[in-house]
C-alpha angles and dihedrals in degrees: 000000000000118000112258119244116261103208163140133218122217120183134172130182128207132174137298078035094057118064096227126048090265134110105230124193133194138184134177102196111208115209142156108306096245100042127113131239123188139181123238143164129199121189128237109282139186113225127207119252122267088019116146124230114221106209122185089296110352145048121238125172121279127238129240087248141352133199125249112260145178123225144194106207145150110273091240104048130073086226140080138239080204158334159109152275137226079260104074093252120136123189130183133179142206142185119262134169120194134157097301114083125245110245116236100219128077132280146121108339110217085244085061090056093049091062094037086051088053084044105055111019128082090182134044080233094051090041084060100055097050087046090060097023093063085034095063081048105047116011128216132273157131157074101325097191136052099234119133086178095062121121094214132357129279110229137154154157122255146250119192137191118211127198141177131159090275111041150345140245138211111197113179122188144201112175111302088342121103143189124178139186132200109221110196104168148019129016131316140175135192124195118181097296134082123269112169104115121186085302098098120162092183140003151170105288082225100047110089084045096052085039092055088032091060095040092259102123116019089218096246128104120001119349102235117193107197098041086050105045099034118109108257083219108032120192112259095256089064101047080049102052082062092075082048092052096044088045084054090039084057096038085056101049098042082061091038109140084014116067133130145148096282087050090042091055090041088056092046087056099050100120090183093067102054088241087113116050136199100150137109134337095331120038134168098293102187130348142205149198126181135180128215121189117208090218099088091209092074126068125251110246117218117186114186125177100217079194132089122267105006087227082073097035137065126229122243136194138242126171122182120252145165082244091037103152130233108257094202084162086078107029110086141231116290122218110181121199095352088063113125090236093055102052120077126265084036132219092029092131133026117224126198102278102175125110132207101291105033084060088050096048087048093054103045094046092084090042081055103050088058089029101038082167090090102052085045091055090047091052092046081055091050090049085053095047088049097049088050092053097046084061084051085062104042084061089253099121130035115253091201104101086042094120098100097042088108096038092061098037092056085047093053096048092043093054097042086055097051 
């Protein structure tokens, strides 16, 4: 039996690829089946000088002052599968391996730069340079799952899609090594491989001579990154994530000039494509889909699932706001110094990790498959959210009393489940 694909699906829209006059992003993040993933937002915050910033394993210095975000994450790291800021940036990560090695001790994990990005960012551009800025300083490295049981650790480097209301960025890693492409119309997709060709709008000052120094790039003709940096045997998850990232290629472009949330959403959920997974040991742990209109007068829209596989869970929507309401109902247990991650050796114990709803989902999923009424009757809410929140961003109602749109979303799902 082939291996399945362990991946992940970024996609971003820009017009003249979206219907409307918006940049919409979307993301499936694909993660060991058990795992967690909640949904939490922090408000912008200043931070004293000289503070230090804990990240998933290691300290790096804090900034003067960083912007609220909200995040979709798994419940034991510091850091995010995705997510955005009050600025109207979005970031999403994915696995990648590529020829240089993945270092064995522990750094940044390209999660942690996801949600340090959002922090610190107000642009996709600015959120760029503090992704590879803090990469060339502190590399990136460790164990990426929460799994005592495994035989060897999970680590990788790291792909990311940026997004703002005006653009769009591909930033692909190996190591300390970067490459990275602005993307300013149209549609585009990553799926846990490198795609930056010999098209680079940015890159590491260092790269084409460590490329030509290790026998990567003869030094003649177009540097091309991927080409250069891609494993020559790569394992079998990768060769298969390729079928995943040509499915989403063709979903994009047969929407092409026509996309939207409800599309985007549409497109997270195709299970014939491999893009959602419920199969195997690692499945689509939590999605999300924002919109970003270019007219500044006009919120961003973010939907997240909170919930497992997005074909079996309804979208709903946060937008940030000075009256934005606490969601304990998706954020998990904490459980301070007596965490498994923070013990050494780590991840010798597991701990309760699910939150409100995610009790809730698991335990209506078996109720669904014989009374699929209730499922029907959450999707025709989703449908009415998303209708309301089309005319929010038509300029026909007024997004300024948005803050408790979350709040009551997660409410309404936890009670119909129950």
């Amino acid at each position: 039996m082939a291996e399945v694909p362990v991946s992940c699906d970024c996609f971003v829209s820009l017009p003249p690829g979206s219907r409307d006059d918006h940049v919409i992003f979307a993301k499936n993040a694909d993660r060991p089946r058990d795992e967690v993933q909640e949904v939490a937002h922090y408000p912008a915050e200043a931070h004293p000088a000289g503070a230090m910033l804990q990240c998933t394993y290691v300290q790096i210095p804090q900034v003067e002052r960083s912007h609220a975000v909200v995040l979709s994450k798994p419940a034991w790291m510091w850091g995010a599968e995705m997510g955005a800021n009050d600025q109207g940036v979005c970031i999403g990560n994915e696995a990648v391996w590529t020829r240089e090695p993945v270092g064995s001790g522990e750094a940044l994990l390209g999660m942690d730069y996801v949600r340090l990005g959002l922090e610190r960012g107000a642009s996709a551009r600015a959120a760029l340079a503090v992704i590879t800025g803090l990469l060339e300083l502190h590399g990136q490295g460790g164990q990426c799952r929460e799994a005592p049981e495994a035989p060897e650790p999970f680590s990788y480097h790291s792909t990311f899609l940026l997004a703002d209301r005006q653009e769009a960025w591909v930033l692909e890693t190996a190591g300390r090594l970067w490459a990275a492409q602005q993307v300013t119309e149209g549609v585009k997709n990553i799926s846990n491989q490198l795609t930056i060709g010999s098209e680079l709008s940015a890159e590491h000052p260092e790269l084409r001579g460590v490329a030509r120094a290790q026998g990567w790039w003869s030094g003649e003709g177009d540097f091309h990154f991927a080409r250069a940096l891609s494993l020559q045997n790569p394992p079998a998850r990768m060769e298969l994530a390729k079928q995943r990232y040509r499915g989403g290629t063709e979903l994009m472009q047969q929407h092409d000039g026509s996309v939207t949330a409800a599309v985007m959403m549409s497109i997270l959920r195709d299970k014939p494509s491999g893009i959602c997974m419920d199969s195997g040991a690692f499945r689509t742990a939590g999605s999300m889909v924002s919109v970003l209109p270019r007219d500044r007068s006009l919120p961003c829209v973010h939907f997240l699932t909170a919930t497992p596989d997005p074909s079996r869970s309804i979208f709903k929507p946060f937008v940030f706001s000075d009256c934005t309401i606490p969601v304990p109902g998706v954020v998990s247990p904490q459980f301070g110094p007596d965490d498994p991650i923070r013990q050494r050796p780590r991840f010798q114990s597991r701990v309760d990790r699910r939150h409100e709803l995610y009790k809730a989902h698991q335990g209506a999923l078996v109720a669904m498959e014989t009374n699929p009424g209730v499922f029907q009757i959450l999707r025709e809410l989703e449908s009415q959210c998303l209708g309301e929140i089309s005319a929010v961003l038509r300029g026909e109602i007024s997004g300024e009393e948005l803050g408790d749109l979350f709040f009551d979303s997660v409410d309404t799902e936890i009670k119909l489940y129950q």
